[in-house]
Each structure stands twice: as structure tokens, then as C-alpha cells.
N, CA, C and O atoms as a GROMACS GRO file, in nm:
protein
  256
    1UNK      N    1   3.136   1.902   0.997
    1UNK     CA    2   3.091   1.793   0.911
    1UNK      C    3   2.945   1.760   0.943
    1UNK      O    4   2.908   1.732   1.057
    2UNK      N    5   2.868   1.765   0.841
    2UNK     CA    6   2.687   1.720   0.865
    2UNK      C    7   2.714   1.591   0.946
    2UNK      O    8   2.804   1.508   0.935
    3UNK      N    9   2.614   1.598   1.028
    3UNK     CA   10   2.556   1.443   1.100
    3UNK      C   11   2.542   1.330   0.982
    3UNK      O   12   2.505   1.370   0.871
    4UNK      N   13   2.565   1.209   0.997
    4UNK     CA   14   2.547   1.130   0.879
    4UNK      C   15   2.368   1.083   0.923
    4UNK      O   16   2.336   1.091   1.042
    5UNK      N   17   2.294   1.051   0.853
    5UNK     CA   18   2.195   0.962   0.797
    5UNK      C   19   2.191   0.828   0.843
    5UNK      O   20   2.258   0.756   0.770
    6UNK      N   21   2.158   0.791   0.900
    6UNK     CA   22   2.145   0.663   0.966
    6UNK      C   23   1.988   0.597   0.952
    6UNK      O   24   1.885   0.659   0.980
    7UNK      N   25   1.995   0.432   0.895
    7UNK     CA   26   1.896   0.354   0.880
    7UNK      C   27   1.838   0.321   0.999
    7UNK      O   28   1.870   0.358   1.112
    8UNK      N   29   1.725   0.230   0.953
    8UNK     CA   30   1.622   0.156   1.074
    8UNK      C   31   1.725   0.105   1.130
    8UNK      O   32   1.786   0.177   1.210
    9UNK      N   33   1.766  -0.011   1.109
    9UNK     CA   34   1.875  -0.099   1.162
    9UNK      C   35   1.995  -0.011   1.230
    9UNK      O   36   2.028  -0.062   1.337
   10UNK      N   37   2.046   0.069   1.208
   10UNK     CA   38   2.142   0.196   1.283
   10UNK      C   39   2.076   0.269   1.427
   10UNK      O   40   2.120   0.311   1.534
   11UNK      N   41   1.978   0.261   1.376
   11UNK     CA   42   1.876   0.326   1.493
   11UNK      C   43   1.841   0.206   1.592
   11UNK      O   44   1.900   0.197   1.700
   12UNK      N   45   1.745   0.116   1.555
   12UNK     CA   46   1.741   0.000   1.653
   12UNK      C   47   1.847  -0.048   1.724
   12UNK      O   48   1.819  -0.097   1.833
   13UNK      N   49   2.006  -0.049   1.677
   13UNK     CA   50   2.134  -0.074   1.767
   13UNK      C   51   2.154   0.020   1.874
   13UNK      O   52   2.183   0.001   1.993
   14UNK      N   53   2.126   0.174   1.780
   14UNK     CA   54   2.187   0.283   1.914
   14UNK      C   55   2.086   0.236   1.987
   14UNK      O   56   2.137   0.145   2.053
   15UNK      N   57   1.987   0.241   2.012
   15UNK     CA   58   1.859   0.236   2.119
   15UNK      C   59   1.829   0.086   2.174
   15UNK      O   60   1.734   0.063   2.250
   16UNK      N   61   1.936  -0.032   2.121
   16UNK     CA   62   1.918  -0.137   2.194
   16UNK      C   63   1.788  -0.220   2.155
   16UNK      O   64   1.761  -0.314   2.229
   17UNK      N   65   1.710  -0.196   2.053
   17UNK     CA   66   1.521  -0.240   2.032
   17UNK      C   67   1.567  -0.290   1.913
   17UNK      O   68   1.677  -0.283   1.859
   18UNK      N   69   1.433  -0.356   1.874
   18UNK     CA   70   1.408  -0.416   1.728
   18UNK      C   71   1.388  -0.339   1.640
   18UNK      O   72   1.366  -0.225   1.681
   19UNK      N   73   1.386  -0.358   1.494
   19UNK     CA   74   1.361  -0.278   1.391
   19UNK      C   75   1.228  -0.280   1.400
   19UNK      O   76   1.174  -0.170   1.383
   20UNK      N   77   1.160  -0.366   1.421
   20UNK     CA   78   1.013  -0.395   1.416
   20UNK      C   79   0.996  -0.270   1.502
   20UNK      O   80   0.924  -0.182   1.455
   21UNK      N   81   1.055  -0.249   1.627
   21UNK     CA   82   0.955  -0.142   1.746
   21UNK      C   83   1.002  -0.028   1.683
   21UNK      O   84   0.931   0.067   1.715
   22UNK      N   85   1.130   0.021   1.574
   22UNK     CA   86   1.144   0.180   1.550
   22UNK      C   87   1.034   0.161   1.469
   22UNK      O   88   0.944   0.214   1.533
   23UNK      N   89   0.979   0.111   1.352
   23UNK     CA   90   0.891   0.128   1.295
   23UNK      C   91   0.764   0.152   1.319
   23UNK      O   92   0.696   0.224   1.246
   24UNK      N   93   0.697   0.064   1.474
   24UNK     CA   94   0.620   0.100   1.550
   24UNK      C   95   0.610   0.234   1.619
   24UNK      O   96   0.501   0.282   1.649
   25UNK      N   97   0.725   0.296   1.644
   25UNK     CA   98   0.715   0.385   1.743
   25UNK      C   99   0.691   0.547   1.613
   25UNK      O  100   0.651   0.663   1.622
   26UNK      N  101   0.740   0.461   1.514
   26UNK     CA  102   0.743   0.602   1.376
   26UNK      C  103   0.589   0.605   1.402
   26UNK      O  104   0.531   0.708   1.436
   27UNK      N  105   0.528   0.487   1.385
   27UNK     CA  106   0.347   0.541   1.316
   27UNK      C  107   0.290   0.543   1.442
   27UNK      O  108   0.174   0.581   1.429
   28UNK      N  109   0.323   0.513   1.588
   28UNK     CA  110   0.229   0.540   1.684
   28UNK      C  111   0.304   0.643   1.802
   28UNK      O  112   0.241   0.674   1.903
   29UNK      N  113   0.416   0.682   1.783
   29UNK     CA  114   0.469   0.750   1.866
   29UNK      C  115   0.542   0.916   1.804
   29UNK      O  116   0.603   1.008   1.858
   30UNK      N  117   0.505   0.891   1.694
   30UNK     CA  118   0.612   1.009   1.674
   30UNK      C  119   0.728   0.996   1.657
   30UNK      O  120   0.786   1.104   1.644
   31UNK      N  121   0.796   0.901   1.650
   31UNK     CA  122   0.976   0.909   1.632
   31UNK      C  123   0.997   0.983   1.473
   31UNK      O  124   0.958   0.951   1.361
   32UNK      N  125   1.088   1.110   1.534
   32UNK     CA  126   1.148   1.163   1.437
   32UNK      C  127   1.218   1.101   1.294
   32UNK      O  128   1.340   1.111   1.296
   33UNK      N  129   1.177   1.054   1.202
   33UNK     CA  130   1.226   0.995   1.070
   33UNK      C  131   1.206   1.070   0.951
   33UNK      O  132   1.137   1.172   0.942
   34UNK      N  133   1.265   1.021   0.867
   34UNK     CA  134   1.238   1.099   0.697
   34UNK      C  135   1.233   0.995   0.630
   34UNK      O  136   1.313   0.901   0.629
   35UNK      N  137   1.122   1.011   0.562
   35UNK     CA  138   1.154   0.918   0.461
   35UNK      C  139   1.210   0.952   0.300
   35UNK      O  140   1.176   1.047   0.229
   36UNK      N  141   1.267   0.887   0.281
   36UNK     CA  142   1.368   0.937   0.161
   36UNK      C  143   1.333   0.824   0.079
   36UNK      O  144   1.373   0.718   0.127
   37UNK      N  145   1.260   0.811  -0.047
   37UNK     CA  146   1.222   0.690  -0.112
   37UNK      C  147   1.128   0.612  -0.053
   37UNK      O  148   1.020   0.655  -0.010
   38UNK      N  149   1.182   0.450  -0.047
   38UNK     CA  150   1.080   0.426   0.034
   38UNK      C  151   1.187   0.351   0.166
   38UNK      O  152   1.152   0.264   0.246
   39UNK      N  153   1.316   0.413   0.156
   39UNK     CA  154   1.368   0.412   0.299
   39UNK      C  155   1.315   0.492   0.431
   39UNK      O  156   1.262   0.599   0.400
   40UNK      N  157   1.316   0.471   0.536
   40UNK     CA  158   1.322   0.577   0.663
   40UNK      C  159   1.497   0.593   0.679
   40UNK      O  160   1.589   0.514   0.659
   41UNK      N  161   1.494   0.705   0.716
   41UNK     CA  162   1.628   0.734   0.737
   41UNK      C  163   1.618   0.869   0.885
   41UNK      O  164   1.524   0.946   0.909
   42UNK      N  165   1.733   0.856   0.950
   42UNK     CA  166   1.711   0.922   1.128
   42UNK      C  167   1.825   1.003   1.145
   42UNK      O  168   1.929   0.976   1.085
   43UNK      N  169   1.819   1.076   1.202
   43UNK     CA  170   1.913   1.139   1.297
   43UNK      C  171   1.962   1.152   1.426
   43UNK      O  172   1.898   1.231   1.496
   44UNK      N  173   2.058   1.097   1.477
   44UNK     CA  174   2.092   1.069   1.567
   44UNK      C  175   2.069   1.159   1.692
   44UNK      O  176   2.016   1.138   1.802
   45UNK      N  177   2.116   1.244   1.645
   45UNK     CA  178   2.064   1.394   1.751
   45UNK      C  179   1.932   1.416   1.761
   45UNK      O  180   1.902   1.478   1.863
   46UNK      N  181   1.829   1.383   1.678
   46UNK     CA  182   1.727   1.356   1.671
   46UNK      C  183   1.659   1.292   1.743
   46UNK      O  184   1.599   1.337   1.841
   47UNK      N  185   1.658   1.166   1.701
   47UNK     CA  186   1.646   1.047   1.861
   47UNK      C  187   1.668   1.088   1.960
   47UNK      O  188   1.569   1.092   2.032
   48UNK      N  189   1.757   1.124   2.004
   48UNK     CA  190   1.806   1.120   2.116
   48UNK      C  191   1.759   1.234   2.241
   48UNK      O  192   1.748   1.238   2.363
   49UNK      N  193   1.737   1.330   2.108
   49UNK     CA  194   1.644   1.446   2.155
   49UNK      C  195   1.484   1.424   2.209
   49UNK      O  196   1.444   1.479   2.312
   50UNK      N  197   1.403   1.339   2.130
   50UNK     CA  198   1.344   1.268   2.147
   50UNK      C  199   1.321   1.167   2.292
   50UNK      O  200   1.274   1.200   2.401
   51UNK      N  201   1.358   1.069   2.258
   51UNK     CA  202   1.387   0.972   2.393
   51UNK      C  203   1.371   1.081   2.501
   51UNK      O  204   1.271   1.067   2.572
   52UNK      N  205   1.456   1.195   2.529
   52UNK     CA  206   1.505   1.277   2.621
   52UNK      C  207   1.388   1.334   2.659
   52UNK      O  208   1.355   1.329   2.777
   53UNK      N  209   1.301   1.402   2.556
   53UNK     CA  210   1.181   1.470   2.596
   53UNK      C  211   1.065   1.336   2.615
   53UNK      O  212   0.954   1.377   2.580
   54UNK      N  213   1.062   1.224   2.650
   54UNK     CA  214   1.003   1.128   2.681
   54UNK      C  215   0.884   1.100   2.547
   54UNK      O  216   0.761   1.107   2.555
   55UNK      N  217   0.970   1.069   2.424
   55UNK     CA  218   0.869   1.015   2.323
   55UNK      C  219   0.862   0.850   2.288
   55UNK      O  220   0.810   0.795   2.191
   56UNK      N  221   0.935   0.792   2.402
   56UNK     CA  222   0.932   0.672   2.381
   56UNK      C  223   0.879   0.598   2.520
   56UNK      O  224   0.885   0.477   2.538
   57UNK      N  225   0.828   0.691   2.609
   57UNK     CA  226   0.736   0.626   2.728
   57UNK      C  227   0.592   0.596   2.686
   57UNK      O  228   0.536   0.663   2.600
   58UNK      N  229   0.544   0.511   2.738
   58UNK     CA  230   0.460   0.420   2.693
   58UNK      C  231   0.309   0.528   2.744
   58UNK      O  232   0.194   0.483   2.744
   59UNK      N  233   0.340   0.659   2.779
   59UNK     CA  234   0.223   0.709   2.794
   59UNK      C  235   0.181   0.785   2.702
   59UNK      O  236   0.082   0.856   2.718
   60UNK      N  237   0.260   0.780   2.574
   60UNK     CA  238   0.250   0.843   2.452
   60UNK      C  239   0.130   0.811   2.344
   60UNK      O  240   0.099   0.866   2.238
   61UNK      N  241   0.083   0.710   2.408
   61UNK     CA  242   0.017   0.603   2.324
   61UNK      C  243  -0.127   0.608   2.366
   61UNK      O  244  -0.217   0.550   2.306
   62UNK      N  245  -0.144   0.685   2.480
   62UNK     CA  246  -0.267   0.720   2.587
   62UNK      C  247  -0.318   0.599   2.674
   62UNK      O  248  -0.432   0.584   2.719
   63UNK      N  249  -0.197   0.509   2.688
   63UNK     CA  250  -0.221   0.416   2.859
   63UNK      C  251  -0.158   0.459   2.954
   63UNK      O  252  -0.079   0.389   3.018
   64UNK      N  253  -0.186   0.586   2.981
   64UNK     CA  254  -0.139   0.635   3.141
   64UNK      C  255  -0.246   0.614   3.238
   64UNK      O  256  -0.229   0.644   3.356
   0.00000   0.00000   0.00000
């Protein structure tokens, strides 16, 4: 069965954050999204893949 499609709000729960910071992290970090209309829409395996390879450490942003 395909992975389902999951919203901002779906995403900000798995990861515990605000909707405000996935949206932040889309335009300054790279977080994996699609936009479909003028939704973002994610993949879970995605994220997670992500996070894992450290795209949500704060040295992404170039304050190391």
C-alpha cells in the first residue's frame, strides 16, 4: 500500500514543532515537501530520512 500524504499539521505532530517551524525549515532548511496546489504535502519516510541525515540541526542555516 503507497505511504499516505500527510499535511503541515501531520508533520508538525510527528516531529513534536509548530506548523510555523515546518514551514520555516521548508524555505531555510530544506525539508523535503511537495507542493500540490497551494498545499505542502510530506512524506513520512521522508522526514524522517531527513531529520536522520541531520537536516534539522541548526548548523544548516550556517551558525556553526
Amino acid at each position: 500500500m503507497p505511504e499516505p500524504w500527510l499535511s503541515a499539521d501531520d508533520i508538525a505532530v510527528h516531529l513534536g514543532i509548530t506548523k510555523d517551524t515546518v514551514y520555516s525549515w521548508i524555505a531555510d532548511k530544506g525539508m523535503p515537501a511537495h507542493k500540490i496546489g497551494r498545499l505542502w504535502k510530506f512524506q513520512a519516510s521522508e522526514i524522517d530520512d531527513w531529520v536522520r541525515d541531520g537536516g534539522a540541526e541548526a548548523s544548516r542555516l550556517g551558525h556553526d
